[in-house]
C-alpha positions in Angstrom: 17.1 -87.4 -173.4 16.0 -86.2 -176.9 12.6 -84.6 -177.0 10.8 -81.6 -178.7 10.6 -79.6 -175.8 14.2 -80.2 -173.5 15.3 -78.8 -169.8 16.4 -76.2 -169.4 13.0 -74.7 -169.7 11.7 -71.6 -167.9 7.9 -72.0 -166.7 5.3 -69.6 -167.9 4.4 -67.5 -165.1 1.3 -64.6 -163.5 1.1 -61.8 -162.5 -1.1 -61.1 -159.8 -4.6 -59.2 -159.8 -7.0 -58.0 -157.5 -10.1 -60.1 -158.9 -11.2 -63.0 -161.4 -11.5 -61.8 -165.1 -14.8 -62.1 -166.3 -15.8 -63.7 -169.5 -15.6 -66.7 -171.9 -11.8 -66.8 -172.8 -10.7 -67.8 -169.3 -10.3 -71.2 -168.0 -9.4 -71.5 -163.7 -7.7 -73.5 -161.5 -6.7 -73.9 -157.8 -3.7 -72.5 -156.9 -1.4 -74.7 -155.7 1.1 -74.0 -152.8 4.3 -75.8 -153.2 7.1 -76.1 -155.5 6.8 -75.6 -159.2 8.2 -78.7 -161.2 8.3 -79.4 -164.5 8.6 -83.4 -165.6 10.4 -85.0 -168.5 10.4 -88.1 -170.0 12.2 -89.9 -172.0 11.6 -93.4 -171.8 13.1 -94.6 -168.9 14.6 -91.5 -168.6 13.2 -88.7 -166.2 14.4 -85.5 -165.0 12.2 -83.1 -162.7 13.1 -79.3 -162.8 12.5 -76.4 -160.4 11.2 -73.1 -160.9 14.8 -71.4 -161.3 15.8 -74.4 -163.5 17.7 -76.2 -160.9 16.9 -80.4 -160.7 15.0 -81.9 -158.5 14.4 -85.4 -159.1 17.0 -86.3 -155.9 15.0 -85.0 -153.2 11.9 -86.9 -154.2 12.7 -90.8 -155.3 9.5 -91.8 -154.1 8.3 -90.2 -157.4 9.9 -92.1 -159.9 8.3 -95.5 -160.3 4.7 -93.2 -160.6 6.1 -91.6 -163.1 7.4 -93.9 -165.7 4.4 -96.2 -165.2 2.3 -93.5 -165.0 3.1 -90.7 -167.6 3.7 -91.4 -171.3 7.0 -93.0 -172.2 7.6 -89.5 -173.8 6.4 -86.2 -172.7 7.0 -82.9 -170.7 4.3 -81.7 -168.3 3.9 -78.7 -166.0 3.0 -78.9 -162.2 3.6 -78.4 -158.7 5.1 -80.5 -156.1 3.3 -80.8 -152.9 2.3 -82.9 -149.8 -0.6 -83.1 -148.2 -1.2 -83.6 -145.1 -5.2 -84.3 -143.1 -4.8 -80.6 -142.5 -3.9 -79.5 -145.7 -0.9 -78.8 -147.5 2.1 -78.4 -145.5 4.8 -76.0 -147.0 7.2 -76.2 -144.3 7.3 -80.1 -144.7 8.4 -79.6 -148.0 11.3 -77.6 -147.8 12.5 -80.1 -145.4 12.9 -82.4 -148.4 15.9 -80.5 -150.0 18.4 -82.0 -148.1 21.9 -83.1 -148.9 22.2 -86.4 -147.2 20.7 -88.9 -148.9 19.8 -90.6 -145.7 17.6 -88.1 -144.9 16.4 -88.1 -148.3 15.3 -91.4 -148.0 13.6 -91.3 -144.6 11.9 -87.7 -145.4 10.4 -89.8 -148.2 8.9 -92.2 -146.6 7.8 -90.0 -143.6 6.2 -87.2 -145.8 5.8 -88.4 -149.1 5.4 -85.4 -152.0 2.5 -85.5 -155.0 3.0 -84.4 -158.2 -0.6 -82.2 -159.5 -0.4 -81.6 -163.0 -2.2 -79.0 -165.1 -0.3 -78.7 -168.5 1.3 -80.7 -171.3 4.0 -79.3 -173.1 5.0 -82.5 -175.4 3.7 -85.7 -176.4 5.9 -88.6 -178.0 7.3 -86.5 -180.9 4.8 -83.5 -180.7 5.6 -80.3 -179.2 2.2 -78.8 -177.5 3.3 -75.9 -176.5 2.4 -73.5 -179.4 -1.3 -74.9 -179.1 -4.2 -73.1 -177.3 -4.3 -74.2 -173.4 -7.9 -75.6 -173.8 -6.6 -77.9 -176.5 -3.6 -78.8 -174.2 -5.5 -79.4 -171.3 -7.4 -81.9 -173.3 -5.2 -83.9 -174.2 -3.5 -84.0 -170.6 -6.8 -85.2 -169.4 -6.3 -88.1 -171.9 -2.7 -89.3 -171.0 -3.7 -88.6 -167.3 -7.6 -90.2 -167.9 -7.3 -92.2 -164.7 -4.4 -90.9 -162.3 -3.3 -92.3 -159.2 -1.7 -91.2 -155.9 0.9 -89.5 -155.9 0.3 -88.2 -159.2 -2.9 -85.6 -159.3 -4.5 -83.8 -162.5 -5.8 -79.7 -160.9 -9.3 -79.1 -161.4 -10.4 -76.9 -163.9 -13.8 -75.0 -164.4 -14.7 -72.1 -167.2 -17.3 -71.0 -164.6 -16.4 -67.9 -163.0 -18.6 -68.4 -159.9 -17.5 -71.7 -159.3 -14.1 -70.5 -159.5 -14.8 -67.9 -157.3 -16.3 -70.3 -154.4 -12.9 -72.5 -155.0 -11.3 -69.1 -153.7 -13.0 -69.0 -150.6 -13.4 -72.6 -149.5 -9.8 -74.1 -150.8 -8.0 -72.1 -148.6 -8.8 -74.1 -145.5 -6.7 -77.2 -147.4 -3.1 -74.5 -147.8 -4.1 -73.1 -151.3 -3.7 -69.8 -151.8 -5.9 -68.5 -154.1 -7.1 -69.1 -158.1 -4.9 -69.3 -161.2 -7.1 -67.6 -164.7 -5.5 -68.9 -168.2 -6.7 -67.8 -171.2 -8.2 -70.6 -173.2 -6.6 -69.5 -176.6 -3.2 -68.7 -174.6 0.2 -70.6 -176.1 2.9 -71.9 -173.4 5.5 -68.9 -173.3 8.2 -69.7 -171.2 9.3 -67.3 -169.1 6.6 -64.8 -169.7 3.5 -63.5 -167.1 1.4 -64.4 -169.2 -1.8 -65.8 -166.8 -3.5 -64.5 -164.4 -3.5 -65.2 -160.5 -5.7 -63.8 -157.8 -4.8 -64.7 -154.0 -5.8 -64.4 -150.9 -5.2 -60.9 -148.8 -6.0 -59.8 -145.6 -5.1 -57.4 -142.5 -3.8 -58.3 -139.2 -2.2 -56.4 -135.8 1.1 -57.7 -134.7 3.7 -56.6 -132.6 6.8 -55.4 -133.4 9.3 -57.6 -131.7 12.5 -56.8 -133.8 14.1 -56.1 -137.4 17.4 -57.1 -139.0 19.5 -54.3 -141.0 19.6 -54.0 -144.6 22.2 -56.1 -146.4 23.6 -52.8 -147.8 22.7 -50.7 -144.3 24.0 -52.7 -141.8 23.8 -49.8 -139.0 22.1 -47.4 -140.6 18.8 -48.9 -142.8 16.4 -51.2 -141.7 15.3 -54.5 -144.2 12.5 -56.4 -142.3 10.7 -56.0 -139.4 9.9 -59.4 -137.2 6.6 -59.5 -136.4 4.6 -61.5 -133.3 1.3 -62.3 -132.2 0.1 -63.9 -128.8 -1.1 -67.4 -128.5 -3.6 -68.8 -126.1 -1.2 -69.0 -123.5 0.1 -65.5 -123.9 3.4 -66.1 -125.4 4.3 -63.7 -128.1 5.2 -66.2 -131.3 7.2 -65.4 -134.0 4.6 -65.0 -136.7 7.2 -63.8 -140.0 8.2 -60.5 -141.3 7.6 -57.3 -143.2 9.9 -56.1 -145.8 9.7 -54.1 -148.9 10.6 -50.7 -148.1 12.1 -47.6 -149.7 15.3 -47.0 -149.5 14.7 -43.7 -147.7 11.8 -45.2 -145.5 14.4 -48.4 -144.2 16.5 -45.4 -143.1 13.9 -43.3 -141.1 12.6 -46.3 -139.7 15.9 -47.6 -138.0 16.0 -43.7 -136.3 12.5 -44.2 -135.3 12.9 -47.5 -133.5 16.2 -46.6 -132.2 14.5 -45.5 -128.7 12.9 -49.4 -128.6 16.3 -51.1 -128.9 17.7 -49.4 -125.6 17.5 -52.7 -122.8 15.7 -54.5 -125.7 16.8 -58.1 -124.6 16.0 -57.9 -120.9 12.9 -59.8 -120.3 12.6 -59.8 -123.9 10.3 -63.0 -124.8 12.3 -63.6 -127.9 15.3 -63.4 -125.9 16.6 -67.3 -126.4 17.1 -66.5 -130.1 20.2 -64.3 -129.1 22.0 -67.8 -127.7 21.3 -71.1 -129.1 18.0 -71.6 -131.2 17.8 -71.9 -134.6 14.7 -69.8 -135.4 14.7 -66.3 -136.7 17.6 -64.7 -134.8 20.1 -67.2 -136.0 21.8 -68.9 -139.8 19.6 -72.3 -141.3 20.6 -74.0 -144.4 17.9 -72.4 -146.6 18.9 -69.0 -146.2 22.8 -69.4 -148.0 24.4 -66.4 -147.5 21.5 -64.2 -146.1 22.3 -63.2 -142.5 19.5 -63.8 -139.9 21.0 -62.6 -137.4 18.6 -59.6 -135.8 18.1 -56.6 -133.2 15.7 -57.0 -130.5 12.8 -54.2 -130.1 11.2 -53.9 -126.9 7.7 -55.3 -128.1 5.7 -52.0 -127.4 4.7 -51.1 -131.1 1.4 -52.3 -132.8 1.6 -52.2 -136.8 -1.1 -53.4 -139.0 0.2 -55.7 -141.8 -1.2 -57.8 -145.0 -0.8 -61.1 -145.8 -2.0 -63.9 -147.8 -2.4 -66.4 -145.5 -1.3 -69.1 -142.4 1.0 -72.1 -142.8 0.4 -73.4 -139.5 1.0 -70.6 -137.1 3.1 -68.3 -139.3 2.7 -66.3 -142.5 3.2 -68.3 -145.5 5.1 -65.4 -147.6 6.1 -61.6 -146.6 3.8 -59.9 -145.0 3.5 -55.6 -146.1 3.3 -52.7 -143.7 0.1 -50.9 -143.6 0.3 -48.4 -141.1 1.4 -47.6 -137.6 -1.8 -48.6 -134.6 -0.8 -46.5 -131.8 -4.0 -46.9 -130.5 -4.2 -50.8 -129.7 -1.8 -52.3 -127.2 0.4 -55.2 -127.6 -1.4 -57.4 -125.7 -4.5 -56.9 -128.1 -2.4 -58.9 -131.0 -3.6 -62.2 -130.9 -4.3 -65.3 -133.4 -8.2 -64.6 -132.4 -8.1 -62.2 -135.0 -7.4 -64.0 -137.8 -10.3 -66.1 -139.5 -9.4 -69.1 -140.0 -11.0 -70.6 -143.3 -11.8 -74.7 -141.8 -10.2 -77.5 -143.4 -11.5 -78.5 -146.8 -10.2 -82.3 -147.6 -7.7 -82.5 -150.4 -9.5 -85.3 -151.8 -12.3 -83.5 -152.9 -10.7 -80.7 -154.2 -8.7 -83.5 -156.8 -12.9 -84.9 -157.5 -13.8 -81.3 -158.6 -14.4 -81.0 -162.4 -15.6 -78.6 -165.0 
C-alpha cells in the first residue's frame, strides 16, 4: 500500500466543553457513538484502523466489497464504525464483534451488520488533504461520497449553531451522545485535541451495591464503586460504575464503607455474581488483565452520580460521584428518574444537511 498519507496514523481528537462555540468559524456534526476507524485504500488494497492504531478490517468482512466499490480506488478517510439498530445505535452489539474465532466473526456479521459514517478525507489518488482547511475537505468528501449507500454513511453537517443545538437534544434518543464543533479553517493534526465536543450530562440516584479495590490498593483503596437502580419489578440492576477518585479519597472511602461489607452477601440481590455469572463480579474477554472481581456492599447507601447517557439499561461510559443522599432511601432509585430522550430514526438523521 503506497499512499500520501499511510497507517499507522493517530486520529485528531476533542476535548470536551460545556457548550457549542458560537460564531462563523465552526462547522458541527453529530456525534457518533461507536468505534473510531480510519479507512485506506489502495486499489484493491484496504486496511481499516482503530483509534489506538490497532487493525480492524477482520472483525467486519461485510465491509469490504462497499468499500472498494464504493470509495475511490485511492484514498484515506476518517469515521466511525457503528450499527444501528430500530432503537438506535447499539454499543454493546459492537464490541461483540471483536472476537477471535472467525466463525463467529462471520455469523456476528451477518446477524448485526456494522456501517461505516464518514466525515473527513485525508487523501485523494496522489493528493494529501490533510494540510487543507476542513471546509475544503469536507467538500470534496461530499464529492467522492455524492451518492452513498448502506453500509457506508456521510455525518451531517450544519454551520448553524441552533440547528446544531436541536441535533443535541433530539439525536440522543437514536444512541448519539452529543455534537462534535470543527473549526472550518482547522488542518488534520494527528494526534492533537484539536476540535471541540459537547455531550450529553446529567444527574441520577443510585444505590451503592459494591466496589472493587484499586489495582495498586488491593485491601486498603477503593477504585470504582458499582452502582444499581430498581427496575419495574423491583430488582436492583447493575446500572455501571463510578471511578475517578483521589488517591487519598479511594482510601477514606474503603474505611467508610467498611461497616456495609459486614454480612454483605446474605440476601444480597447481586449475590449470584459471587458464583457463576459472567457480569460485573467476574473476568470477560474485554477486560485483559483488569480484575473484576468485587466486594459486596449491603445496598443501604444513596449517592448521586453524572453520566452521559443509557445504552440500553446501563450507563454508556463511567459515571462521577457527586455527593452522598442520605436523605432518600434505596428503594427511591429507580429508572423513573431518568428522562428518556424517544427514539429518533437513524435514517433521518443520515437525510439532515447544511
Amino acid at each position: 500500500m503506497q499512499l500520501p498519507v499511510e497507517p499507522p496514523l493517530k486520529p485528531m481528537l476533542a476535548k470536551r466543553v460545556d457548550a457549542l462555540p458560537k460564531g462563523d468559524t465552526w462547522l458541527y456534526e453529530p456525534k457518533w457513538d461507536g468505534f473510531r476507524a480510519l479507512v485506506f485504500r489502495d486499489g484493491h488494497e484496504w486496511f481499516l484502523q482503530s483509534r489506538d492504531l490497532k487493525p480492524l478490517k477482520r472483525y467486519f468482512p461485510e465491509l469490504e466489497e462497499p468499500v472498494l466499490s464504493q470509495l475511490p480506488s485511492r484514498a484515506v478517510l476518517d469515521g466511525e464504525l457503528v450499527i444501528a439498530t430500530v432503537n438506535g445505535l447499539d454499543f454493546e452489539a459492537l464490541q461483540m464483534r471483536l472476537h477471535p474465532a472467525a466463525s463467529r466473526v462471520q455469523m456476528l456479521a451477518e446477524k448485526s451488520p456494522a456501517s461505516l459514517v464518514f466525515w473527513d478525507l485525508l487523501c485523494e489518488g496522489d493528493m494529501d488533504l490533510s494540510s487543507e482547511p476542513f471546509a475544503a475537505r469536507r467538500a470534496r468528501l461530499e464529492k467522492v461520497l455524492a451518492d452513498p449507500r448502506p453500509p457506508l454513511y456521510l455525518t451531517p453537517v450544519t454551520s448553524d449553531r441552533a440547528v446544531a443545538a436541536d441535533w443535541f437534544e433530539r439525536f440522543e434518543g437514536a444512541g448519539l451522545d452529543g455534537v462534535m464543533a470543527k473549526p472550518r479553517d482547522g488542518i488534520y493534526e494527528p494526534g492533537k485535541r484539536t476540535m471541540l465536543k459537547v455531550k450529553q450530562k446529567r444527574t441520577v440516584d443510585v444505590v451503592l451495591g459494591g466496589f472493587r479495590w484499586h489495582k495498586n490498593g488491593a485491601g486498603t483503596a477503593l477504585g470504582s464503586m458499582l452502582l444499581g437502580l430498581f427496575d419495574s419489578k423491583g430488582v436492583l440492576q447493575h446500572v455501571g460504575v463510578a471511578a475517578s477518585f483521589t488517591a487519598k479519597r479511594r482510601v477514606e472511602l474503603a474505611l467508610e464503607l467498611a461497616p456495609l461489607r459486614e454480612n454483605a452477601l446474605d440476601a444480597h440481590p447481586w449475590q449470584s455474581w459471587a458464583s457463576h455469572q459472567r457480569v460485573p463480579g467476574m473476568k470477560s474477554r474485554w477486560s485483559t488483565d483488569k480484575t473484576l472481581e468485587w466486594e459486596p456492599l449491603r445496598p443501604e447507601r444513596v449517592l448521586e452520580v453524572s453520566f452521559d447517557h443509557l445504552q440500553g439499561s446501563r450507563f454508556r461510559h463511567t459515571a462521577h460521584f457527586v455527593r452522598w443522599r442520605p436523605d432518600k432511601p434505596p428503594d427511591a432509585c429507580t429508572y423513573e428518574q431518568i428522562d428518556i430522550t424517544p427514539p429518533y430514526e437513524l435514517e433521518r438523521i443520515f437525510s439532515q444537511g447544511s
